[in-house]
Every structure is written in C-alpha cells, then in structure tokens.
C-alpha positions in Angstrom: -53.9 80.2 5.8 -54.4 81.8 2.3 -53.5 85.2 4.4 -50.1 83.8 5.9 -47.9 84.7 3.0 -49.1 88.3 2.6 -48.4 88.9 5.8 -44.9 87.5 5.7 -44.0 89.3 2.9 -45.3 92.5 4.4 -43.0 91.6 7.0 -39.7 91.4 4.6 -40.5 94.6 3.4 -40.4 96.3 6.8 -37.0 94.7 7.3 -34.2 96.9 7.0 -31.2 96.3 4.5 -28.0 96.0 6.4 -26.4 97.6 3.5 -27.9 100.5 3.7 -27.0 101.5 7.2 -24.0 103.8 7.3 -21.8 103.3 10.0 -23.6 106.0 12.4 -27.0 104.1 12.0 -25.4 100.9 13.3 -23.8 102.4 15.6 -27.1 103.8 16.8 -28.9 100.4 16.5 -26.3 98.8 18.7 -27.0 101.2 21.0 -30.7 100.9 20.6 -30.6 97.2 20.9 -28.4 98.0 23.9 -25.2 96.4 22.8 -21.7 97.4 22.9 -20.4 99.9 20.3 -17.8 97.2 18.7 -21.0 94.7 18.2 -21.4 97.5 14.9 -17.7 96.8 13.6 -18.4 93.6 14.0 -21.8 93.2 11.9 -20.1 95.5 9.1 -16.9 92.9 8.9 -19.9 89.7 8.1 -22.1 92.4 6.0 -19.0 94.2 3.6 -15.9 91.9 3.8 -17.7 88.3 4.6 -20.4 88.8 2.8 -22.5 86.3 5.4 -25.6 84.8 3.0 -26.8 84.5 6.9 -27.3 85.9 10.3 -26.3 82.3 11.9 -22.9 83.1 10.0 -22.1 85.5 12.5 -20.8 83.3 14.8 -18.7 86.2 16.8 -22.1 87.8 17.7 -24.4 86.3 21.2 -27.4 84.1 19.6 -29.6 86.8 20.8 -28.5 89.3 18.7 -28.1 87.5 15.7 -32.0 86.5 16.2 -32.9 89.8 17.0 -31.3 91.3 13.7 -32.7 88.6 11.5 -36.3 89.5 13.2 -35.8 93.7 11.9 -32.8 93.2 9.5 -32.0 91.4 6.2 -29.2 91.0 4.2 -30.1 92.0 1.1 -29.8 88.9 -1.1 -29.5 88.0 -4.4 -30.8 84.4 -6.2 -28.1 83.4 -9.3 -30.9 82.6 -11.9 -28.7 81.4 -14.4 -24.8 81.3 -14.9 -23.1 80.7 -18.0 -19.1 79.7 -18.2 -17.1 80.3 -21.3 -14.0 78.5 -23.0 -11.9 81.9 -21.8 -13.1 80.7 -18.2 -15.3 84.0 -18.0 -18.2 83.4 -16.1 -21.1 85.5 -16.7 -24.4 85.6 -14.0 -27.7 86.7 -14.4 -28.9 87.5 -9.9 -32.5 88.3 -8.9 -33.3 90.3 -6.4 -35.9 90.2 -3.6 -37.9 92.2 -5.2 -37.9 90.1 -8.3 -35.2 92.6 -10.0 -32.7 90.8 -12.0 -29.4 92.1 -13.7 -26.4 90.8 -15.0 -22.6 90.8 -13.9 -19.6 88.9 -15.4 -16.4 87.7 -13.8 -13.6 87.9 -15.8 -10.4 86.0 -14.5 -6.9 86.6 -15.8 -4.1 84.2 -14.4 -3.9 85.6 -10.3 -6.2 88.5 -11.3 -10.2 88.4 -11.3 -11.9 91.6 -13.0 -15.6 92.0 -12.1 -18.2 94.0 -14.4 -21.0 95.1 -12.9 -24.7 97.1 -13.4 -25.4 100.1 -12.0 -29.3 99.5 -13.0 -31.8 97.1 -13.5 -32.4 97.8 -17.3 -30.8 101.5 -18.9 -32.9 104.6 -19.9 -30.2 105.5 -22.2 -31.6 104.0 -25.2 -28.5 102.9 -27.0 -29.8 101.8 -30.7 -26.9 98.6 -30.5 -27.5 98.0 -27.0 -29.1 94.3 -25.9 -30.3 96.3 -22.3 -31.3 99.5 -24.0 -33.5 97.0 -26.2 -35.6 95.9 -22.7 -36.1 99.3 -21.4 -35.4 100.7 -17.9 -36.9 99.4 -14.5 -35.3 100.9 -11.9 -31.9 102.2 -10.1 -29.5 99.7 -8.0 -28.8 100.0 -4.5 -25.2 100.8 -3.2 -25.5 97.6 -1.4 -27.3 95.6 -4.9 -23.9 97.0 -7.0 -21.7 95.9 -4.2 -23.5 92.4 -3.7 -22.7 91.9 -7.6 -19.0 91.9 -6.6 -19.3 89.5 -3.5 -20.8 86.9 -5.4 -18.5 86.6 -8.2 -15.8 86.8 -5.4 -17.0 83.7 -3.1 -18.3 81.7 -6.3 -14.6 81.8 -8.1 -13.3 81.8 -4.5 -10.5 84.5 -5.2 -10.0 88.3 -4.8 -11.8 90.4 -6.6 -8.7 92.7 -8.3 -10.6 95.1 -10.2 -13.8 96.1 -11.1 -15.8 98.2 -14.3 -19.2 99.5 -14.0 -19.6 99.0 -17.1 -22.8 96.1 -17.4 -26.5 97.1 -17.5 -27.6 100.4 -16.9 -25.8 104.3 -16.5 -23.9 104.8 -13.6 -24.1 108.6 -13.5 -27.9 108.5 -13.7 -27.5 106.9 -10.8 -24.2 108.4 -9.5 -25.0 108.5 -5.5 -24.9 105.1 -5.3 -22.9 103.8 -7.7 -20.4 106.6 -6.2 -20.9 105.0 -2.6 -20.6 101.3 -4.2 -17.4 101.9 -5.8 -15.9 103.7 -2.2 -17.2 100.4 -0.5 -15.0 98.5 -3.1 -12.4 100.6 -2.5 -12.5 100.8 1.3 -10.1 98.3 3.6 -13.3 97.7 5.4 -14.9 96.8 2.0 -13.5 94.5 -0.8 -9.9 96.7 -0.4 -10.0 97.4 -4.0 -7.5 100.0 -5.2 -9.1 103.0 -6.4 -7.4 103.2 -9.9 -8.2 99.8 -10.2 -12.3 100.6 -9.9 -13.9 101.9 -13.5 -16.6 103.7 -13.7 -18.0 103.9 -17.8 -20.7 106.8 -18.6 -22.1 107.5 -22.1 -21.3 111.3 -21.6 -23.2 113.1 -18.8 -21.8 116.4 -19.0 -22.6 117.7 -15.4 -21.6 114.4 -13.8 -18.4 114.0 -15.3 -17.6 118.3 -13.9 -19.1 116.4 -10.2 -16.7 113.0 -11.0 -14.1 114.8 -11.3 -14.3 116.8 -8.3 -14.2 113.5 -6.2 -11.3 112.8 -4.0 -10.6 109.5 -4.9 -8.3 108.2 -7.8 -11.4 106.1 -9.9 -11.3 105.4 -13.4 -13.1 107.2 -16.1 -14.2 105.6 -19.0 -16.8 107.3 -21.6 -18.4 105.6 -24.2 -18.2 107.4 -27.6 -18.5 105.0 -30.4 -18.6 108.3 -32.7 -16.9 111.6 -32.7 -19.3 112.4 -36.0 -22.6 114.2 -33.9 -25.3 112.9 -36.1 -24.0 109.1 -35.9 -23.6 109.7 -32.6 -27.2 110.8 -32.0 -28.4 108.0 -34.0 -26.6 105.5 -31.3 -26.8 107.6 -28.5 -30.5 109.0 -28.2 -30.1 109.3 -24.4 -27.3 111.5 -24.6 -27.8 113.5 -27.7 -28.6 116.9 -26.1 -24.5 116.6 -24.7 -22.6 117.6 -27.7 -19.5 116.3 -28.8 -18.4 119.5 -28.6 -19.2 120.1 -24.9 -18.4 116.7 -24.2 -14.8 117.4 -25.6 -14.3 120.7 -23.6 -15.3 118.7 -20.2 -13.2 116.0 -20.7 -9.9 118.5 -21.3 -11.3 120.2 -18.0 -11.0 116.6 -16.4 -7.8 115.7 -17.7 -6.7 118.8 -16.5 -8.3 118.7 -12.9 -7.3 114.9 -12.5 -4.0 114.4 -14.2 -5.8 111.3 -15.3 -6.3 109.5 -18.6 -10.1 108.8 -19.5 -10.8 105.7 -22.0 -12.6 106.4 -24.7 -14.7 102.9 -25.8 -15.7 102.9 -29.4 -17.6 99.8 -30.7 -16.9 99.1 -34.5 -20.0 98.9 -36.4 -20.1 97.3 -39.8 -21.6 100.3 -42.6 -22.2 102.8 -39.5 -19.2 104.2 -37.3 -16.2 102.3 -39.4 -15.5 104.5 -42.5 -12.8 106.6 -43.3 -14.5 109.7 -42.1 -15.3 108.5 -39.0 -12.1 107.7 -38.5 -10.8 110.8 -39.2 -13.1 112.6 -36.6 -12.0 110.6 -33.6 -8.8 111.2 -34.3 -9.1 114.6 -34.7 -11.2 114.3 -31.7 -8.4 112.6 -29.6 -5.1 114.1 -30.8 -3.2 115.9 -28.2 -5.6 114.8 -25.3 -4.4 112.6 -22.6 -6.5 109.8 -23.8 -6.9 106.1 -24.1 -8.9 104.5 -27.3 -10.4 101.1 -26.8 -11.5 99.4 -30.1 -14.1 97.0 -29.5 -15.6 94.3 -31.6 -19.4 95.1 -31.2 -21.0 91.8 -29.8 -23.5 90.0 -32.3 -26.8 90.4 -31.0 -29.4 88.7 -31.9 -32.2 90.3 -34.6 -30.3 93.4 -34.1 -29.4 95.6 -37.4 -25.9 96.4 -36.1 -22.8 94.0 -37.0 -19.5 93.6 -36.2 -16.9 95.4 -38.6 -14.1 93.3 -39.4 -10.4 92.7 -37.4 -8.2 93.7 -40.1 -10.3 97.5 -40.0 -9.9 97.4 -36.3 -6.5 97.0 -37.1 -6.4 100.0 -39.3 -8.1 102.5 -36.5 -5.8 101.8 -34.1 -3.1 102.3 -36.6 -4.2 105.4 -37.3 -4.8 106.9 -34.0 -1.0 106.2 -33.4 0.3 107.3 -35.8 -1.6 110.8 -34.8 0.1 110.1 -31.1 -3.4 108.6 -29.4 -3.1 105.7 -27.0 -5.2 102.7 -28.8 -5.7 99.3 -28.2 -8.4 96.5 -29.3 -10.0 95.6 -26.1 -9.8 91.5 -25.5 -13.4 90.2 -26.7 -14.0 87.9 -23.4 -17.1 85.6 -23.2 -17.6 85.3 -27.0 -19.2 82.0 -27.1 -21.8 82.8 -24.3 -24.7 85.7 -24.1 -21.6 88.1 -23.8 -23.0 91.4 -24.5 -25.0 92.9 -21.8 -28.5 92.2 -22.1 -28.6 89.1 -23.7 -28.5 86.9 -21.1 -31.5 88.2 -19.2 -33.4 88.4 -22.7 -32.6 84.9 -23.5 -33.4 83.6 -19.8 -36.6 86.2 -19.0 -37.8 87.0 -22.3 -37.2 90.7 -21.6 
C-alpha cells in the first residue's frame, strides 16, 4: 500500500498537458485515438474558452473519450491557496500548481471592465533591490498554458470577461518570452479569451534583444518597460539583473521600436523616498523622455515589509508629472489598487509560504 501513491504520481507525470498541444498535436491524437477531426475543435473550445476544471465537463464529447483523455491527458490545474479581496474590490490570488509551484495574479475590476495581472514566472531572476519577488529568488519559468490558466480563474471566479490583461506580476516575461509570447496570442485569439491585442501588456525591465524580437511581432501588444531611473548608477543599484543594458542602449532600442511600431511604450517609474525622487533624477527622465512617443506612469512604490525602500510622498508625485508635461511627455500617476491587502507582488506568497 505504502507503494500506491508513488506510483500514481508517476502516473500524473506521464500525463500530457492539454495546454500544451498545438492544434496539429490534437489533431493527430484524435486521429490516433481514431476520432473525428472536429472531436479536436471541440476539446480546444472546453480546454481555452471553457476552461473545464474537468474531463466530465465535456459533455459534447462520447463518455469514452472523455475517459480515455483523463487516462493520458490532464488539464493542467491550479489550487487557489489563498485569496485576498480589498475595499477597491480588487482581488488578489495566490494558485499552486501541480507541481507544488505557486505564483500570484490579481484581478482588478473597473465598473463593466475586469483587468487581470499576471506572472510570467514562478519567482524573478532579475533581482530587483525594491522588489517583494526578487526578495524570494527564482524557481522556474511558467508554461503558456500556467500564464493563461492565471486569466481563466480570475475570469470564472468574478464571473465576467476578462477585458485586459498586463504581465506585469512575478517574474520577467522576456526571459521567458516564448511562452509568455504564445500566452498573450491565446488571450488574444477568438478561440482563446478574445482579448484585443492592444488591450494585452506585456512589462520587461529592459531586455535589449527582446524588445528588437517584440517588436518584430505581428501583433498590436502593449509595451511597457520598467525604468524607475534614467540616472545609470541608481539604475544599477535597483536593477542588478539588467545593468549590463545601458540606459543608453536601452534609449536607442526604444526609438527603434517607436519607430518600427508606431506605438507608444509606457515607461513605469516607482517613486522612492531618498533614492530615485530628487531633482536630478527628475531632470534625467525628462531629458530621457522628451520628444519620444512615450507614456510615464508614476507609481507609489508599495510598502513592503522590512524592506529599506519607502514610498516618496503625493504632492512630489505630483511635481514629476508636472514636470514631464511641461517638457511635452505623457504622464500620469498610475491608480494604486489593492492598498490595504499584500498588494505588491511578492508579498502575498511571502506572508502565506514564508518564501
């Protein structure tokens, strides 16, 4: 008996991931299962746009095929470990994975609208000195279908449409770009969630060569970077993970992406107290801004806890987006949401795991 669960678990682990079939491997295990071809439209309808929690959901299927597939197939699967709700009716989740993974995601509604942020990875290798997730360390990349599956439950447990989404929790989506590139095409796609494309974010800290490959992609995404300083050394200081990119470089790519895309990046800049607010630093982003096509989010950093870093005050938030204005640079403070639960990423799976 002792031997029973090893084996079962042995046997999860040889079960395939429906969400990681393209549509030419179903197709091809329809045919090996010797079904019809639309049995394959079929499962990806209950896999992408249902998002069945079971094989007995797919009530359109014969009983025989649903049991077969739940014999070699799984459907991924995540387990809500802990979910937090906040006066601004944002509700943020912490969702384990079978392989006892967990990461965090936060749905953010707005009247009609529902705005989804999700990770890209379990942990970040970045390193980000203010960062709650940097603070953990790095565990391991996300699976198209784990980013995806991040969106679904938010969806069904608000029980509206997803409107937009930001990869913008846990984790670097451009060092993991293939599938957080396939993740936000499944959002996008009418087979998917039916996202529109503009409407689907995608925030990197400044990978160069990623940014030149994002901005090659067909698709009308988002691009947000995070800067938080246009001074280098500050920047190194709160950017380790992305100090060998130079603001310099990192302001030549971006002109080359306006100028590819026609689109307007975000910049995000948290305000520090004492590190990133003073007049100098000021003065660089603006110089580093003016006369690009560029949007300037001002955010209040989140307090977290027994870290050095605090918040700089509203009224000087107030004063840097004066001051890009006034230099003709898009700026806005970004809507603190969540502020009186484990809002900043990280947090919530440090105060619920201890890591």
């Amino acid at each position: 008996m002792q031997d029973a669960p090893e084996k079962n678990e042995t046997a999860d682990e040889d079960r395939v991931d429906l969400h990681s079939l393209s549509r030419g491997q179903l197709l091809a295990l329809m045919e090996e299962l010797g079904q019809p071809k639309f049995r394959a439209k079929q499962v990806e309808e209950w896999v992408w746009e249902k998002n069945a929690q079971s094989f007995d959901d797919m009530t359109n299927l014969p009983k025989a095929l649903r049991a077969t597939l739940a014999e070699h197939c799984t459907l991924g699967g995540t387990t809500e470990v802990a979910r937090q709700v906040s006066e601004d009716g944002s509700r943020k989740y912490l969702l384990r994975f079978p392989d006892g993974v967990a990461v965090e995601c936060v749905g953010m509604p707005s009247g009609p609208k529902l705005a989804v942020c999700v990770s890209s990875q379990a942990g970040c290798p970045m390193g980000c000195a203010f960062c709650a997730t940097g603070a953990s360390g790095f565990n391991r990349n996300l699976t198209t279908g784990e980013i995806y599956e991040q969106v679904m439950h938010v969806r069904d447990d608000f029980g509206s449409r997803v409107t937009s989404v930001v990869l913008m929790g846990q984790g670097e989506p451009f060092a993991n770009y293939d599938a957080a590139l396939d993740a936000m095409r499944k959002l996008n796609s009418p087979d998917g969630a039916g996202i529109g494309a503009r409407h689907i974010t995608v925030s990197t800290c400044g990978i160069i060569p990623m940014i030149k490959k994002f901005s090659r992609e067909p698709e009308q995404f988002t691009l947000a970077v995070s800067l938080h300083s246009a001074v280098q050394r500050t920047r190194n200081i709160l950017m380790p993970g992305v100090k060998k990119y130079s603001l310099i470089h990192l302001y030549e790519v971006m002109g080359e992406y306006v100028d590819k895309t026609g689109r307007r990046p975000t910049y995000e800049y948290a305000l520090i107290k004492g590190v990133n607010d003073s007049d100098d630093e000021l003065g660089a982003l603006c110089d580093f801004c003016r006369d690009n096509l560029a949007h300037v989010n001002i955010i209040k950093l989140n307090d977290v806890k027994n870290s050095p870093f605090k918040p700089a005050s509203d009224a000087r938030a107030g004063e840097f987006v004066r001051a890009l204005n006034q230099v003709g640079v898009e700026a806005t403070i970004r809507n603190s949401r969540g502020a009186d639960i484990d809002a900043a990423c990280g947090q919530l799976r440090q105060n619920v795991l201890g890591r």
